[in-house]
C-alpha positions in Angstrom: 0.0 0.0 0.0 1.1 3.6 -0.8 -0.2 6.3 0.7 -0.5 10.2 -1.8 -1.1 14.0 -0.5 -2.0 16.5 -3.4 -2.5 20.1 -2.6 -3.7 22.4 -5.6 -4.9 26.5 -5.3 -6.1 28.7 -7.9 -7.0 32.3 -7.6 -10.6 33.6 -8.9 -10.6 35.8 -12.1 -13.5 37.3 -14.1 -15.5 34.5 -16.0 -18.8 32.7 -15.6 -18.0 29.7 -14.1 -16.0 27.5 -12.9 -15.1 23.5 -13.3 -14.2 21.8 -9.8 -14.2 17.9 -9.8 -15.3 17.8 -13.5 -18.7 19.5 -12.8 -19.3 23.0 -14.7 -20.7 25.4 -12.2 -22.2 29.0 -12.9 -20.3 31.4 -10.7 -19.7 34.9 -10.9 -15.7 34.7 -11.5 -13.8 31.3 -13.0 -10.7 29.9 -11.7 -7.4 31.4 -13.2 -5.1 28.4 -14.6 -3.3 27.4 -17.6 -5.8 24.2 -17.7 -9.4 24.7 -16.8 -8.4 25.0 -13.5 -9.8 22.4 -11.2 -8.4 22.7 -8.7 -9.8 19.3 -6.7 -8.8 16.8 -10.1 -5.5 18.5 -9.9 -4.9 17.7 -6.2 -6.0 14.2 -6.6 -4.0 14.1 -9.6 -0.5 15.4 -7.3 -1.8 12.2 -4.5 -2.1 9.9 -6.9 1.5 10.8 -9.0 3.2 11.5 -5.0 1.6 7.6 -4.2 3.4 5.9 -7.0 6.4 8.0 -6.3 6.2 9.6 -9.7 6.9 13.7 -9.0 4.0 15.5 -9.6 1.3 17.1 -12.0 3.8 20.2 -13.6 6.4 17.9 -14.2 4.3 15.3 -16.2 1.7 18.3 -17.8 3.8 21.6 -17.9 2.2 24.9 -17.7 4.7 26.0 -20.3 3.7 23.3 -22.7 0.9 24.4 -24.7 -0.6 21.3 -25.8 -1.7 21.5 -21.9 -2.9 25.0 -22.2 -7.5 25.4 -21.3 -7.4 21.6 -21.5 -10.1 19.5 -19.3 -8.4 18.3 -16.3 -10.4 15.0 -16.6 -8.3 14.4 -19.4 -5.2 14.6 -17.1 -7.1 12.5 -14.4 -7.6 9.5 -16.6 -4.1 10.0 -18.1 -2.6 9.5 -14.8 -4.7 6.4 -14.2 -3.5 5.1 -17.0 0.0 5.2 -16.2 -0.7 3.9 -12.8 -2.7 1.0 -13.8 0.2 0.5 -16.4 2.8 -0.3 -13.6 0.5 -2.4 -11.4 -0.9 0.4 -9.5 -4.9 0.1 -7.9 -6.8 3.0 -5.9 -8.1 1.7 -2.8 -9.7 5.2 -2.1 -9.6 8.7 -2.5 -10.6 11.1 0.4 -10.5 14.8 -0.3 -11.9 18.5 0.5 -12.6 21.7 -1.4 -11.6 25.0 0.1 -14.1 27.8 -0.4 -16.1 30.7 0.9 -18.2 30.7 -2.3 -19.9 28.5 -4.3 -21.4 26.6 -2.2 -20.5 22.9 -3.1 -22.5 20.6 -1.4 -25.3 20.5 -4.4 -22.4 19.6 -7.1 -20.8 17.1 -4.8 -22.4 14.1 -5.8 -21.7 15.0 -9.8 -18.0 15.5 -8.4 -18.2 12.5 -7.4 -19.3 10.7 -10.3 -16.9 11.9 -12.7 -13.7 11.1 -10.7 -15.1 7.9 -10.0 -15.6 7.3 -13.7 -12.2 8.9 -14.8 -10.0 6.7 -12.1 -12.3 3.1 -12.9 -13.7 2.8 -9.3 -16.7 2.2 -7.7 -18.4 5.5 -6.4 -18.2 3.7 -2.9 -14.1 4.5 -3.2 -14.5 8.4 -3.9 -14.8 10.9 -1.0 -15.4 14.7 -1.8 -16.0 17.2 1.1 -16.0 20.8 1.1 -15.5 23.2 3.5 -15.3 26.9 4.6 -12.2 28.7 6.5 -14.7 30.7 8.4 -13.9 34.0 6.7 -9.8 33.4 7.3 -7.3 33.5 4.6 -7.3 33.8 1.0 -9.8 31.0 0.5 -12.3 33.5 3.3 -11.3 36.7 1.7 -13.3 35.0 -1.5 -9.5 35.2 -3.9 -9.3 32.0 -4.9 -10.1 28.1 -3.8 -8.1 25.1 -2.7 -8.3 21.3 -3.1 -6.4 18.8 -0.9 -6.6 15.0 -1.6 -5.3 12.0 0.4 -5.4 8.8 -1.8 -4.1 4.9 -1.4 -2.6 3.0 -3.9 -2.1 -0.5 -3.9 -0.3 -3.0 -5.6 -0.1 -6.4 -7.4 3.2 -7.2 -6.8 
């Protein structure tokens, strides 16, 4: 068994909505990023790379590669599972939590939910999304940006 962290922020800018665990949500500002800037697919992305002791998301999808550049993140998501399934690699679950004043998540959640479960060839019962609030504190409670953390296990045929 291998144990991941992922940690991933990004900072509001004007748009219309924003993409966090897959699921398009109206919003009065988006998420500024080179991809489309989920933040929570990009943290589980980083636990899932950190578990199999392969680096992390910018080293295997550059922000200074175009190819990379407004891409869906899902895409990255199910890349990553590939190359972990490739070596041997099986999630046993996922447990993670959304960072954020504003939207409120808890509706979208369950979509969330669906779509990483999908992307990463699990059952639902092996995906975990929360969300939380910082109770007005730090950039998350001064409404600049959101963050994602993600705790996953790995484990292995060998």
């Amino acid at each position: 068994m291998r144990i991941g962290h992922g940690y991933d922020v990004h900072r509001f800018c004007e748009g219309k909505f924003l993409t966090i665990g897959g699921t398009r949500i109206s919003h009065t500002r988006a998420l500024e990023a080179h991809s489309d800037g989920d933040v929570l697919i990009h943290s589980i992305c980083d636990a899932l790379l950190g578990a199999a002791g392969l680096r992390d998301i910018g080293h295997h999808f550059p922000d200074t590669d175009s190819t990379f550049q407004n891409i869906d993140s899902r895409i990255l998501l199910r890349r990553v599972i590939g190359d972990l399934n490739s070596q041997g690699y099986k999630i046993g679950n996922i447990d993670s939590t959304v960072v954020a004043e504003e939207p409120k998540l808890a509706l979208f959640i369950p979509s969330m939910i669906e779509n990483i479960a999908a992307d990463c060839r699990v059952s639902t019962s092996f995906v975990n999304v929360k969300a939380t609030t910082t109770e007005s504190l730090g950039f998350a409670g001064r409404k600049e940006g959101i963050a994602a953390h993600a705790v996953v296990l790995l484990t292995s045929e060998d």
